[in-house]
Every structure is written in structure tokens, then in C-alpha cells.
N, C-alpha and C positions, 0 to 999 in steps of 0.2 A: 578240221585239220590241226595238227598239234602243233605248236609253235615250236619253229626248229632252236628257240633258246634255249627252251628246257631239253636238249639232247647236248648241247654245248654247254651249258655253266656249268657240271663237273670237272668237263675238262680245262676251262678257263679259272676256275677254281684253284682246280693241281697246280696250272701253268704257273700263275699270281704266287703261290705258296711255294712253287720250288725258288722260281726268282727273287722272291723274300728271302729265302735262306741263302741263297747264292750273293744277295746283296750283303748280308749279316755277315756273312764269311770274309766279304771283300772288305768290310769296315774290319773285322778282326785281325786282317793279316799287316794294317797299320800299323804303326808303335804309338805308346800311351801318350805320346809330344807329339802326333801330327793330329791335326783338323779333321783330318778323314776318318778317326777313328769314332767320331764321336758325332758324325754326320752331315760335319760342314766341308761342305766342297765349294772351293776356287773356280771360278772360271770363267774371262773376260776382264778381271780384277773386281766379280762382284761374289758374292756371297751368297749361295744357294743349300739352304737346311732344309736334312731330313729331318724333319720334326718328330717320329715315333724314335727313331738312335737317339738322337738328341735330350729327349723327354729321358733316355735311361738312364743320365747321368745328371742332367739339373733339370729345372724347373724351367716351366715356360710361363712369363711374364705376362702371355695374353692369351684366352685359349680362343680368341679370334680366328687366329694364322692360324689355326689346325683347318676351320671350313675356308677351303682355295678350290677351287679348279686345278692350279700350276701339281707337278709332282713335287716339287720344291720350295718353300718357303724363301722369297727374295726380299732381305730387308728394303726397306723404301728410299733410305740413306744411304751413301756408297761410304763414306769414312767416317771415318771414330769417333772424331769430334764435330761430325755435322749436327750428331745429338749434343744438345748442350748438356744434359746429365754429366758426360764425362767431364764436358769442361770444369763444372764443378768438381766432380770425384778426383780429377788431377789437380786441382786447388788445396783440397784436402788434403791428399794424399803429399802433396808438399810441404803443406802444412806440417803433419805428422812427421816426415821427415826431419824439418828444419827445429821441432822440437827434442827430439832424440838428439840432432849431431849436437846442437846448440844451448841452448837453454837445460835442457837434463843432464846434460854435462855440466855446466856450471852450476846448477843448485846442488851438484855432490860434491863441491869444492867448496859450499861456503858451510862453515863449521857447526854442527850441532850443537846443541847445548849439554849433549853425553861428552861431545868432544873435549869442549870446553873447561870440563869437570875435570874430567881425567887429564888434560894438559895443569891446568890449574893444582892438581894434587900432585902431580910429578915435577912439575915449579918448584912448590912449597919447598917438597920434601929437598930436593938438590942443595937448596940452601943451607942447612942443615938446622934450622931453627928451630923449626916445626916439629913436635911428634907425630904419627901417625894419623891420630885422633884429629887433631888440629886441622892438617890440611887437607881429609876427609873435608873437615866442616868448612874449610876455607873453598875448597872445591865446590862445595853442594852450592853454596851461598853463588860462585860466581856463574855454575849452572842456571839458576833460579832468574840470575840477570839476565841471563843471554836469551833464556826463553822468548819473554815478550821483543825482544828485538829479533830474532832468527823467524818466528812467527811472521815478524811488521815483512821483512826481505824478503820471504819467501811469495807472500800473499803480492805482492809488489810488481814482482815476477812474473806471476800468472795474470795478475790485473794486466800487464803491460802487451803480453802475448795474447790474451785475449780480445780485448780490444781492438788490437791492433790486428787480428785476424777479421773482427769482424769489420773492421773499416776494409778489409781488403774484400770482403765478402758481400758489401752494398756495393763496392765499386765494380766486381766483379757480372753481378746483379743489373747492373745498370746498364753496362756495357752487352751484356746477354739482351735486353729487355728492347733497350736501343734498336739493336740489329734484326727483332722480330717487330721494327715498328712503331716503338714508342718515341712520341715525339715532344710530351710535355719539356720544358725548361725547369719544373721543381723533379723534384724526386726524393720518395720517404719511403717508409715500411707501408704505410697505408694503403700509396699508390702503386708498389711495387705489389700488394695481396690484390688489389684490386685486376691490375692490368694481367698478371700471370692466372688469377679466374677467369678471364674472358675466353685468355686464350689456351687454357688446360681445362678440360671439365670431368677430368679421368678419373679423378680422387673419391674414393665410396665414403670417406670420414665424414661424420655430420661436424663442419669445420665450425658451428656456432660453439658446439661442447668442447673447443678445442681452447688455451690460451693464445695468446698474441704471438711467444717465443715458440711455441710447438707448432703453430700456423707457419710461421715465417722459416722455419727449419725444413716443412713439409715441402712449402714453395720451391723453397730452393733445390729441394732433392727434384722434385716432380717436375717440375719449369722444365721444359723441352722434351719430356720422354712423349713421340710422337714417330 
């Protein structure tokens, strides 16, 4: 006797493929600023992706979520920052900020050594002492000083910013590290590679070929994507 599937899966075929088109359509009658249009649907205040809409516009970070049972992809986390990634990436991301209002503003205030020059020659000259020639040479000369000092500022600048980013960036590390667990009383770069290997094993990099600073940068991006 002939199995009655093979008289149904064309039609169940058609069915699947008109409803596919019907769902594509439904995403397209969204506008390019809603969720829906790109396959993420609301609902319960959880988050449930269609992962083939999805897939047409970015990339999927795990091709895991594609084999589910579910018809929807439900992330495992309910809010933004229950992944610590972002906690980082909003660190950063203020970072950056705080560089732009801040600090890149004031290194276009402090004077060049072209500035210099050209203030220097337009000095001279007011005076009326000077020829041309002269305060040319008077200028170049006081260019020539200001270099190694606009240089010493500048470098000063960023030493201070970055450092000072990265102290905010072990503390920030620690406080993440803490709250998945960690209970040691010291805390370093060693232990902070150590303890975030245990508990992340995601990473395909052969981390031996890696330096210390390109480990420790990895960590900190990868530390919580779970």
C-alpha cells in the first residue's frame, strides 16, 4: 500500500512555500526602522528571530541557532546588558565619546608649531624692524622650538587618556568577573586571562600565537558572549 505522504507533500510543499511568501510580504509592508522588518518580533517583552529574514540583512554570529526545533530563534537573555559584551561596548563607546567632546577638542586649541611660525612672522613684521627675510628666519627658528615641545603635549595627552581608560577597563573587568564568580582577593591581567578561559571556551584563535595585549583585548570583547 502506498504511503499516503507521498500523495500529500506536494501539497504541503505548496502550502510551506505560499506561507513563506505571505510571511516575506508581511515583513515587507514594515518600514526600514521597525524590527519587524528584518525579522525580529516582540512578544511577552522577549525577543523572537526569524533567522532566514534576518540572515538577509546581517550575519549570524552562531550558525548553532539555525538547528532549533522552536520556529523562532529566542535569545537565552531577556536584556541588553545581561550579556556583558555590551557592557563593554558601552564603556567603549563612551569612551569614544568622551574623546571627541573632550580631549580632541582641546588638542586643536593647543598651538602647532606651523602656528607658531606664522604668529612669530606676523609679530616680527608689526614691529616694523624686521625685513621680510628676517622674520621668515625668525619664525622658522621659533617653529623649530615649539616642535619638540607640541610633540612632549601632545604625547602627554594620550598617555593620560589612555591609561586612564585602561585603569577604567581592569576595573570594569573585575567588576564583570566578580559577578560571574570570581572570588580571589588579588586581581591581574594573568588571572583575569586565566579565569575568563574557564569560563568562555568559544574562541577558535590558537591564543599561544597570540601576544599578551591582543589576548587581553580578545578577553575582554569575548568575556560574556554566551
Amino acid at each position: 500500500m502506498p504511503c499516503p505522504f507521498l500523495f500529500t507533500y506536494p501539497k504541503r510543499m505548496a502550502a510551506m512555500k505560499k506561507n513563506s511568501k505571505k510571511t516575506i510580504k508581511l515583513y515587507d509592508e514594515n518600514a526600514y526602522d521597525q524590527l519587524d522588518y528584518y525579522g525580529v518580533l516582540m512578544k511577552n517583552g522577549r525577543a523572537r528571530i526569524d533567522t532566514k529574514r534576518y540572515k538577509k540583512f546581517f550575519n549570524i554570529p552562531d550558525s548553532k541557532i539555525e538547528h532549533r526545533k522552536t520556529v523562532y530563534y529566542i535569545p537565552t537573555k531577556i536584556h541588553r546588558l545581561d550579556y556583558y559584551c555590551n557592557v563593554f561596548r558601552d564603556f567603549l563607546s563612551s569612551l569614544k565619546d568622551e574623546w571627541n567632546r573632550e580631549y580632541s577638542r582641546a588638542i586643536k586649541l593647543i598651538k602647532t608649531p606651523t602656528e607658531v611660525e606664522s604668529d612669530t612672522v606676523a609679530s616680527s613684521l608689526s614691529t616694523g624692524i624686521f625685513e621680510y627675510d628676517e622674520a621668515c628666519s625668525i619664525g622658522m627658528m621659533a617653529g623649530i622650538k615649539r616642535d619638540s615641545q607640541y610633540r612632549y603635549v601632545i604625547k602627554s595627552i594620550y598617555a593620560q587618556f589612555f591609561q586612564q581608560a585602561m585603569s577604567q577597563v581592569d576595573a570594569l573587568s573585575l567588576k564583570v568577573i566578580v559577578a560571574e564568580g570570581y572570588q580571589n582577593n588579588k586581581f591581574s591581567r594573568e588571572r583575569f586571562l586565566i579565569h575568563s578561559s574557564k569560563a568562555s571556551k568559544r574562541t577558535t584563535l590558537k591564543r599561544s600565537s597570540l601576544s599578551t595585549a591582543t589576548l587581553f583585548t580578545i578577553e575582554h570583547i569575548e568575556f560574556g558572549i554566551s
